[in-house]
Backbone as a ProteinNet text record, in pm:
[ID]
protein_1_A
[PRIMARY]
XXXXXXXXXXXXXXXXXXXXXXXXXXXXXXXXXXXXXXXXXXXXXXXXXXXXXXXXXXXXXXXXXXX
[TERTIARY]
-892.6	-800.1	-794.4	-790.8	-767.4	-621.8	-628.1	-504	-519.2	-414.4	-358.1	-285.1	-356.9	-308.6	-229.3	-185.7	-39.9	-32.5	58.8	123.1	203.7	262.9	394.2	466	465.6	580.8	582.9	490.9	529.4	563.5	429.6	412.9	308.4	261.3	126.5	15.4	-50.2	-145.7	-271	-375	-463.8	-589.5	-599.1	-726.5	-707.9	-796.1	-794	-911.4	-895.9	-905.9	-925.1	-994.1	-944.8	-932.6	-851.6	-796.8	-822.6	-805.1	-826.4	-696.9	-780.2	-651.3	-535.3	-642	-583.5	-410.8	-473.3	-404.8	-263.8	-303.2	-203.2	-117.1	-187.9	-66.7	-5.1	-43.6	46.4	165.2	272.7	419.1	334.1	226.7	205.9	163.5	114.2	107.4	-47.6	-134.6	-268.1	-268.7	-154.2	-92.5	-70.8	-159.9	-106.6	2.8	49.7	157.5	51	164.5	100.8	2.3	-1.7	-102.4	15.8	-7.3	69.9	-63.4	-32.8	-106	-42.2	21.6	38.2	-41.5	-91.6	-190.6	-88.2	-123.7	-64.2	-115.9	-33.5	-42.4	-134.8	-184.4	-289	-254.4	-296.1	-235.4	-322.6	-275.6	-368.1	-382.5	-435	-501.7	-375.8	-333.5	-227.6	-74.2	-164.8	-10.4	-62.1	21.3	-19.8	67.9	20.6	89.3	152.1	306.9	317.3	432.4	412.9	445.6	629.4	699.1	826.5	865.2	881	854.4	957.5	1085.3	1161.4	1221.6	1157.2	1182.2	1045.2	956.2	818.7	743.9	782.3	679.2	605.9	529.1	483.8	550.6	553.9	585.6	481.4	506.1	391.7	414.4	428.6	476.9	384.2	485.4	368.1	346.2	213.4	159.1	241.1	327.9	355.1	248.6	254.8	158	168.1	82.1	49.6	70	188.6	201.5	88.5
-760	-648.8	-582.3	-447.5	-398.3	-431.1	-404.7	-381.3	-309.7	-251.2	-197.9	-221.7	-211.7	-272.5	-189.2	-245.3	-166.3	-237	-177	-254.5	-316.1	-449	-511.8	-432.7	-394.2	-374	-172.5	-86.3	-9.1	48.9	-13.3	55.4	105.9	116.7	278.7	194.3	268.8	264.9	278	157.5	86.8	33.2	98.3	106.8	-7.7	-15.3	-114.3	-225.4	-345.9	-468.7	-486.8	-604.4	-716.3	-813.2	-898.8	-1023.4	-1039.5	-1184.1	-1278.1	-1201.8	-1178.6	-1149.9	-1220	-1337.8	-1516.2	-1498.4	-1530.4	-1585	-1401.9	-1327	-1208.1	-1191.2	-1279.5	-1255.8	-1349	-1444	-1599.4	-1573.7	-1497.4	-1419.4	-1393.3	-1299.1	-1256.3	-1265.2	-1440	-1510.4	-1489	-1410.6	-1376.7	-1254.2	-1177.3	-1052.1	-1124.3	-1063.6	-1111.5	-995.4	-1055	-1039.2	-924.3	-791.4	-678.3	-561.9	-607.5	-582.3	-563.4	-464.9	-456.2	-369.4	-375.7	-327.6	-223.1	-181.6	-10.6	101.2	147.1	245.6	360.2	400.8	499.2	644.3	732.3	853.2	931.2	1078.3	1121.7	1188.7	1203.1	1293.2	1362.7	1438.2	1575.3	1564.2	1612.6	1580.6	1648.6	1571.7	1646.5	1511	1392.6	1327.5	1203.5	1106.1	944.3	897.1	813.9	732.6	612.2	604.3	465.7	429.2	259.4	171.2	114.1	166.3	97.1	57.1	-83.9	-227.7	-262	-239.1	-293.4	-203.1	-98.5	-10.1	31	-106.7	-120.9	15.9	103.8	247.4	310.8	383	488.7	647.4	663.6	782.3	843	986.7	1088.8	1174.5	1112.5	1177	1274.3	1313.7	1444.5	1374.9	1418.2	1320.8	1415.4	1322.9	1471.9	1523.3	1684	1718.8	1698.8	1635.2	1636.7	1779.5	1755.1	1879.5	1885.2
950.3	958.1	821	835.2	736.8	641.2	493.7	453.7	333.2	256.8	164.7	36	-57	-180.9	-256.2	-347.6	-392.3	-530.9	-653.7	-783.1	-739.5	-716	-659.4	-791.4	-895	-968.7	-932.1	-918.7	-898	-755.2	-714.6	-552.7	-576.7	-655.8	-671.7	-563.3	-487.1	-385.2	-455.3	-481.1	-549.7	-458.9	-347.8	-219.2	-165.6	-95.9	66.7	58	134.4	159.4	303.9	291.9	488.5	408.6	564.4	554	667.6	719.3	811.7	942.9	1016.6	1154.5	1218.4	1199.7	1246.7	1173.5	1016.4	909.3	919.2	914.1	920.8	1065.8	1151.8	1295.5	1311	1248.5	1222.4	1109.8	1157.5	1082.3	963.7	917	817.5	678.8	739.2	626.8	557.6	603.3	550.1	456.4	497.1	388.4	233.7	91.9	29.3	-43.7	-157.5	-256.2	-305.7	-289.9	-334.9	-229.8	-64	-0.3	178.8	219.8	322	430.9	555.9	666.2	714.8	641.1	703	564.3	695.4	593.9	534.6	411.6	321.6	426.5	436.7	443.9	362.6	422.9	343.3	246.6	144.9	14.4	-48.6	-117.3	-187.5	-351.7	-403.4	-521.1	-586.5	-704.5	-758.2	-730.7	-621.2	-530.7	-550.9	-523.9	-509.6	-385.3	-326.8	-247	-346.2	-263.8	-322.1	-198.5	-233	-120.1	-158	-72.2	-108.6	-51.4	-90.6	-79.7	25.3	-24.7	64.9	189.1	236.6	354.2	388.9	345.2	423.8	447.4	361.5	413.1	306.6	301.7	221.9	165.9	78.2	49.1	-67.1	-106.2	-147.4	-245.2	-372.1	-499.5	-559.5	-658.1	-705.2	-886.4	-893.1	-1038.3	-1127	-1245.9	-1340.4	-1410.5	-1408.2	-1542.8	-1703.6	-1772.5	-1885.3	-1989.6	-2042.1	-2176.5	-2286.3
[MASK]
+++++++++++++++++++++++++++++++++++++++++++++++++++++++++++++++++++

């Protein structure tokens, strides 16, 4: 199964992985620390996905610009 990697300290969305199906439908325990199975939303150049953590979803920030 696919999954989704992430900074556990920021959230920032850091590309994709598999894991064992077995080990991830058995309550989740093949998910590691930092890595969730819901795919990030699509974003546009200029944006990042990032993963927040504890309302399990994605959201779609805008990068600041550099002065």
């Amino acid at each position: 199964m696919k999954i989704y990697l992430f900074c556990p300290e920021t959230g920032l969305y850091q590309g994709e992985d598999f894991a064992d199906d077995i080990l991830i439908k058995n309550e989740g325990q093949g998910v590691p620390h930092g890595a969730t199975t819901i795919a990030p939303p699509a974003y546009r150049s200029g944006e990042v996905a990032v993963f927040r953590i504890s309302e399990k979803r994605w959201e779609i920030r805008a990068v600041p610009l550099k002065n």
